[in-house]
C-alpha positions in Angstrom: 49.5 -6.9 -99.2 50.8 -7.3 -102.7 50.5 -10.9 -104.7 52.0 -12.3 -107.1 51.3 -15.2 -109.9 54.6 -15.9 -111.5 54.6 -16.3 -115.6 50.5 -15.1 -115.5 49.6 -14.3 -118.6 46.0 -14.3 -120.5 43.6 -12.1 -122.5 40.5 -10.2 -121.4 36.9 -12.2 -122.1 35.7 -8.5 -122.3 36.0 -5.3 -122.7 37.5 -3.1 -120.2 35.7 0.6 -119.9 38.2 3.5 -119.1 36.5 4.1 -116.1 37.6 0.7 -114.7 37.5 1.5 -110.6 34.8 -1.4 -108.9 34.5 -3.1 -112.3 34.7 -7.0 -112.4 37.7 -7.8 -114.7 36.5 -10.9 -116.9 39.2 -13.5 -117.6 38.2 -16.8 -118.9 37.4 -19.6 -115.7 41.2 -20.9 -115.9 42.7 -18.1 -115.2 40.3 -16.3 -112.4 40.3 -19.6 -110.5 44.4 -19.2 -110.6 44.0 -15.9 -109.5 41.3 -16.6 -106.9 43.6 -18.5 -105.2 46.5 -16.3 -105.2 44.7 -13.4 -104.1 43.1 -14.1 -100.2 39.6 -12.9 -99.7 39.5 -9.2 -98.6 38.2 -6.1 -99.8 41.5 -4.7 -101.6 43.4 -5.3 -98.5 44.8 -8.1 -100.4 46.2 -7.4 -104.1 47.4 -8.6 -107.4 49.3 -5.3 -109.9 48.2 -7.0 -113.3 49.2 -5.0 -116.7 47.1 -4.6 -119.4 49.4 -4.1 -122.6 48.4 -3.7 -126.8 49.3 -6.3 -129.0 52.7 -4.2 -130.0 53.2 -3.8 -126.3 53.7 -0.2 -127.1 50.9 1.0 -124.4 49.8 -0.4 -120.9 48.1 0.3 -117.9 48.9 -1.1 -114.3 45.6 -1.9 -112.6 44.9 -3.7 -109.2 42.2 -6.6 -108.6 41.4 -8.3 -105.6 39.2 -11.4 -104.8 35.4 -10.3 -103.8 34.2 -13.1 -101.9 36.0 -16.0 -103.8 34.1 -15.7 -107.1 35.4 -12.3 -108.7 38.1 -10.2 -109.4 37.3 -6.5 -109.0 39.7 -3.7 -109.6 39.8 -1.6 -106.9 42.6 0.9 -108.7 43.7 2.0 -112.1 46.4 3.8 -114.2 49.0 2.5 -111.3 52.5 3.8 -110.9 51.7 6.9 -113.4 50.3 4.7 -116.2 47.5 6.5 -118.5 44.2 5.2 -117.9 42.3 3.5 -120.8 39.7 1.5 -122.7 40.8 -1.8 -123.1 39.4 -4.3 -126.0 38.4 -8.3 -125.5 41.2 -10.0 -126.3 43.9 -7.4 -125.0 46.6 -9.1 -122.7 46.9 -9.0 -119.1 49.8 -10.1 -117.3 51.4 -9.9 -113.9 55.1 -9.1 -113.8 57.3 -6.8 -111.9 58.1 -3.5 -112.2 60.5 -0.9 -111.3 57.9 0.0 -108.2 57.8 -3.4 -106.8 61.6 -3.3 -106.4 61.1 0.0 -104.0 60.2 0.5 -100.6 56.4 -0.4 -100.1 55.6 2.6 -98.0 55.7 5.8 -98.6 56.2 7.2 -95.0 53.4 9.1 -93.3 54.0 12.0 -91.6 51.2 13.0 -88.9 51.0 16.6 -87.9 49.3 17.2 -83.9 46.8 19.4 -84.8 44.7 16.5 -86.3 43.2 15.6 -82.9 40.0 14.1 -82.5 36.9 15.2 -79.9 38.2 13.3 -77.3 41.7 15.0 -77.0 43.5 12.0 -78.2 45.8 11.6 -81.6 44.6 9.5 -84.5 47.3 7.3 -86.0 45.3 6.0 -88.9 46.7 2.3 -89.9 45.2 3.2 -93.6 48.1 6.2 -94.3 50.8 3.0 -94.3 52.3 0.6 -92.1 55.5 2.9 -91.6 54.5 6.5 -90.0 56.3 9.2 -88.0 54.7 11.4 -85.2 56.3 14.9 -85.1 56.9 16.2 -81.5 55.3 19.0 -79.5 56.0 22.0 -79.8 56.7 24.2 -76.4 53.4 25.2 -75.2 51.2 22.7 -77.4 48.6 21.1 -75.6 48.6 17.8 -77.5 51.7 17.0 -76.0 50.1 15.3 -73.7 46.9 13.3 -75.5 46.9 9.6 -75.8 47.7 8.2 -79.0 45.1 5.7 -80.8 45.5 3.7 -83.8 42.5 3.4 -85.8 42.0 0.9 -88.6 44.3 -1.2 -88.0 43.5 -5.4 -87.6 44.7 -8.4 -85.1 48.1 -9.7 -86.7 48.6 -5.8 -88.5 51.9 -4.2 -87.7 52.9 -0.6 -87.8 55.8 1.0 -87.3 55.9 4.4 -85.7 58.8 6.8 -85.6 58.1 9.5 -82.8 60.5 12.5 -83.3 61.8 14.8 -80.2 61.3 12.0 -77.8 65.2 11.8 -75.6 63.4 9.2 -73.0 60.6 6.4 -72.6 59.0 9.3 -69.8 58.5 11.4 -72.5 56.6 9.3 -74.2 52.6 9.5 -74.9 49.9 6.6 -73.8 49.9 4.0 -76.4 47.1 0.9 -75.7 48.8 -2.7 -77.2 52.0 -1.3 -78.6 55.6 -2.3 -78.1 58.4 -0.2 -77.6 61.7 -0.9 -79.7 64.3 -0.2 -77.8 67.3 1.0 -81.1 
């Protein structure tokens, strides 16, 4: 989930390399501990989209940070919504403020194909391709259009919404385990 810190705004303690990914992003203690407790505890479940900008604000770079264990920020993804990657100075700024993304739809929607079946003749529907996904129908003669379908990755409290194309009925529909069918 993404976070926010309205009016954040700092500089960076140090340097940033361009290969940022896993790297600790040092801020001075002020501003971590604000961030820190903004961001819950996960490991980049949780999020915070900072920007790094120059001093003329001509160039930037979108990166996301989480919080590792309530002591550190690590980015966990750089160059964000199509922005270049970069090498970033001590003292360059780093803000949080919305962009044209965080004004769009969150998802992108997923779209599972049957042939991705697992050993045990069931379908994956794999919670880490998006909350909002869509399962494409059988096709006459295909022999997954019977399997059971099983979320993986997915968390107590996580919610997923799955569009299942082709179905006319509830009979036609496959074996979930703990879902709920909305009725629309």
């Amino acid at each position: 989930m993404r976070c926010y810190k309205n009016n954040f705004s700092t500089t960076l303690v140090e340097e940033l390399a361009l290969n940022k990914k896993d790297a600790e992003l040092i801020l001075d203690e002020e501003s971590t501990e604000l961030l820190l407790q903004a961001i819950p505890m996960s490991s980049g479940r949780h999020y915070m989209r900072l920007t790094l900008q120059s001093a003329d604000a001509a160039e930037y770079e979108l990166i996301d940070v989480y919080n590792q264990y309530n002591n550190s920020l690590i980015i966990c993804r750089a160059g964000m919504e199509e922005t270049t990657p970069a090498a970033w100075p001590a003292g360059t700024r780093i803000l949080c403020a919305p962009t044209a993304q965080s004004f769009q739809p969150r998802q992108i929607t997923h779209v599972n194909v049957r042939w991705q079946i697992d050993d045990r003749n069931t379908l994956i529907i794999d919670a880490r391709n998006g909350s909002t996904q869509i399962l494409l129908p059988a096709e006459d003669g295909d022999e997954t259009a019977g399997y059971p379908v099983v979320f993986t990755h997915m968390r107590d409290g996580d919610e997923m919404l799955l569009e299942l194309k082709g179905i006319d009925s509830a009979d036609q529909l496959p074996d979930f385990a703990n879902a709920t069918l909305l009725k629309g």
